[in-house]
N, C-alpha and C positions, 0 to 999 in steps of 0.2 A: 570407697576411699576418696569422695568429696564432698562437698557442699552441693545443696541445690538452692537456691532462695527462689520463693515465690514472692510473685506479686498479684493482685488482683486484675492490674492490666492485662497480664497475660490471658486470663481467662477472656476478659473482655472482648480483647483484641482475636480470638479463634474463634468466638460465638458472634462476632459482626462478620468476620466471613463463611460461617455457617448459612450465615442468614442470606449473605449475598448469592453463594452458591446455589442455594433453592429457593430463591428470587429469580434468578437470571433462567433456573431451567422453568420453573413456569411458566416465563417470560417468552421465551423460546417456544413454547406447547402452545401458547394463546394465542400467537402471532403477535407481541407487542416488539418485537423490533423490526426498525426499517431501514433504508438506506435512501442517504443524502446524494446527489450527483455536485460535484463540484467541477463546472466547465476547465479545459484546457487549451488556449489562445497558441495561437503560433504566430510569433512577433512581426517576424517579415510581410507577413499576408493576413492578419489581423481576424484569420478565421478560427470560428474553433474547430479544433480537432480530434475533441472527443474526452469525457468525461473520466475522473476517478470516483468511484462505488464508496461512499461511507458509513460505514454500520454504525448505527445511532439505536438504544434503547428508551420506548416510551415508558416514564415514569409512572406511576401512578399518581401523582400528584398533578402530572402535567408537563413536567421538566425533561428536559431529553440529554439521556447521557453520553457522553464520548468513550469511542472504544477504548480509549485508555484507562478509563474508570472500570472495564470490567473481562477486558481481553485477556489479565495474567489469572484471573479465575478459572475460564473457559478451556485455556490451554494446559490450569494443571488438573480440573477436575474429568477432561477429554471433551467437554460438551465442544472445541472448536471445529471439531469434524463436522459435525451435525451444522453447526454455523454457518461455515466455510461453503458446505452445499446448498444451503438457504442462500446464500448472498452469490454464489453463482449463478442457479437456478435464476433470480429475482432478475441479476446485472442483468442476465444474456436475453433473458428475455424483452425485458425492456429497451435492450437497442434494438433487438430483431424490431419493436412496434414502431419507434424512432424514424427507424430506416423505410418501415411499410408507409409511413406519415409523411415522407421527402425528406429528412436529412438520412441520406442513403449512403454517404461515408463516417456514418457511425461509430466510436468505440468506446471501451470501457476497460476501466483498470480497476482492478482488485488486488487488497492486499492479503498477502498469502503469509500465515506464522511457518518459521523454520521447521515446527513438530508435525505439518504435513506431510513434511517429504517422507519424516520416520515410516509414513504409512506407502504401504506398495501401490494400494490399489488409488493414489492423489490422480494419477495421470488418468485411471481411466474413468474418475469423475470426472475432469476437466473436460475428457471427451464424451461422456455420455449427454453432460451439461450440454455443450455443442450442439449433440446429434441432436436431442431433443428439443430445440429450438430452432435448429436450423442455421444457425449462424454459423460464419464463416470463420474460422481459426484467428485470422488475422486481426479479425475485429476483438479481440479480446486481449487484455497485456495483461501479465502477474507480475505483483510488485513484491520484491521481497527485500528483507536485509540483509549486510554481509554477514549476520548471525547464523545463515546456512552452511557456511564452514565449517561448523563446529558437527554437524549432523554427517559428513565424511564420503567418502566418494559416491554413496549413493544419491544424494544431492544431485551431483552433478552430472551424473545418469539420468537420474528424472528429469532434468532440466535441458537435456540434450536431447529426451524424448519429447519434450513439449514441442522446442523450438522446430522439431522434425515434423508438428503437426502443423505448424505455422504460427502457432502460441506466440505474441511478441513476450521478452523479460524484461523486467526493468529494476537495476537497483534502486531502492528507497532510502529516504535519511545520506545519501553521499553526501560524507564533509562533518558529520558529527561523528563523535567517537573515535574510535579508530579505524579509520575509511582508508582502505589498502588499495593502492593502487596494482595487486599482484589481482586482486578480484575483475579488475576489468580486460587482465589477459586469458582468466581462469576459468569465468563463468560464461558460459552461451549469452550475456546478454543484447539486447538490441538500443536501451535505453537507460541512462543517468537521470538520478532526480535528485538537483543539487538541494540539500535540507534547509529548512527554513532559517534554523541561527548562522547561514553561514548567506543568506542574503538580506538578514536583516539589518545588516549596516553596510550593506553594498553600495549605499548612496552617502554614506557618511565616513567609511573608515575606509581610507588606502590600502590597506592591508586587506580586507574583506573583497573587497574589489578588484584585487592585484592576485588574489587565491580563487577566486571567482574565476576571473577571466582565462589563467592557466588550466582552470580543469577544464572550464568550455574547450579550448584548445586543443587541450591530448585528448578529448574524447572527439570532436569533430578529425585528429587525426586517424582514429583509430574506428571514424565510420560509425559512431554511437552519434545518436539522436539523444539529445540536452531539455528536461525540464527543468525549471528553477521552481522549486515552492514557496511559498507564505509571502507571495506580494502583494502588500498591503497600502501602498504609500504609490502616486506616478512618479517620485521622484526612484524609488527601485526600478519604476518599470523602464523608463527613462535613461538609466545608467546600465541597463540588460540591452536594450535594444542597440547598444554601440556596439556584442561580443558577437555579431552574428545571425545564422538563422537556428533560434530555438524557441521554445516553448514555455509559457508562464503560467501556474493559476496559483489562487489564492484571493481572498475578500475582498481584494478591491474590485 
């Protein structure tokens, strides 16, 4: 009792991400993906304080993709499990070498999708990742979004087991979407990462600035340690370094 219309696009559009799917698990098997470190500055003392992890895919052409070109594949066809352990494995080992090298207060942040939690055994990758390295719990933060809500109490079970290893947490993207302040009473975490559209006219818009410096605030009240992302411009970093003692990366 309805209509269907087709189009041709439709086909199209399911056989390019056919392709992409069994591209990326190749990709995966060959070992063509890597991870980018991008430094984390602490403003007040102008040291860095330790890296976030970025999974980067090499093209075959040459070109290297951003997780965002191929993360919502990963996470519907499962390959992000298999990812997820690859990019801890990599992270943790590489600061273990870091720290044997002299910077010996090392860390690394990884981004963690919401459909890990779904999985029981996340926590005790995170710790086996650990053991097998060597690395200390503390040296390691997982970044996730407030999109773990929606994944329900056991979330915040698993995240209450982490912090109990020493795991630091840190919410990602705060200030985009709908960024709930009931998350930073809710969730174990130890760290804010204020999102990049909401400091990228921290130097130009009152308003950006004036919502900027209030969340710095409740979170410095409330004992959370403060990154700001995508500073690109001295004139951001410039107008960050009047809210306090926090944390900056981004290209510049």
């Amino acid at each position: 009792n309805r209509f269907a219309f087709y189009r041709p696009a439709l086909y199209d559009a399911a056989a390019q991400r056919f392709r992409l799917e069994q591209s990326l698990r190749r990709a995966v098997e060959a070992g063509d993906m890597m991870l980018l470190y991008q430094p984390q500055v602490a403003l007040h003392t102008h040291e860095t304080i330790g890296v976030e992890a970025l999974l980067r895919w090499r093209q075959p052409d040459g070109r290297i993709a951003t997780a965002t070109e191929f993360i919502h594949i990963a996470e519907r066809t499962g390959l992000i499990h298999e990812l997820t352990e690859w990019v801890l494995r990599t992270a943790t080992e590489a600061v273990v070498r870091w720290r044997s090298q002299g910077w010996h207060h090392a860390c690394v942040g990884v981004n963690v999708s919401p459909m890990q939690f779904l999985e029981s055994a996340f926590v005790e990758q995170v710790t086996a990742a650990l053991a097998a390295t060597g690395l200390p719990a503390s040296a390691l933060e997982l970044e996730i979004t407030e999109t773990v809500f929606q994944t329900g109490a056991a979330t915040i079970e698993a995240l209450g087991r982490l912090r109990a290893l020493g795991v630091s947490i840190a919410i990602d993207d705060f200030g985009s979407g709908y960024s709930s302040l009931t998350s930073l009473e809710r969730l174990p975490i130890t760290r804010v990462k204020l999102d990049r559209t909401l400091i990228e006219a921290v130097d130009s818009n009152p308003r950006s600035a004036a919502i900027a410096r209030a969340i710095i605030v409740l979170c410095h009240g409330r004992g959370l340690q403060v990154m700001a992302e995508g500073v690109e411009r001295p004139e951001q970093l410039a107008m960050l370094a009047r809210y306090g003692p926090i944390g900056v990366q981004g290209y510049l």
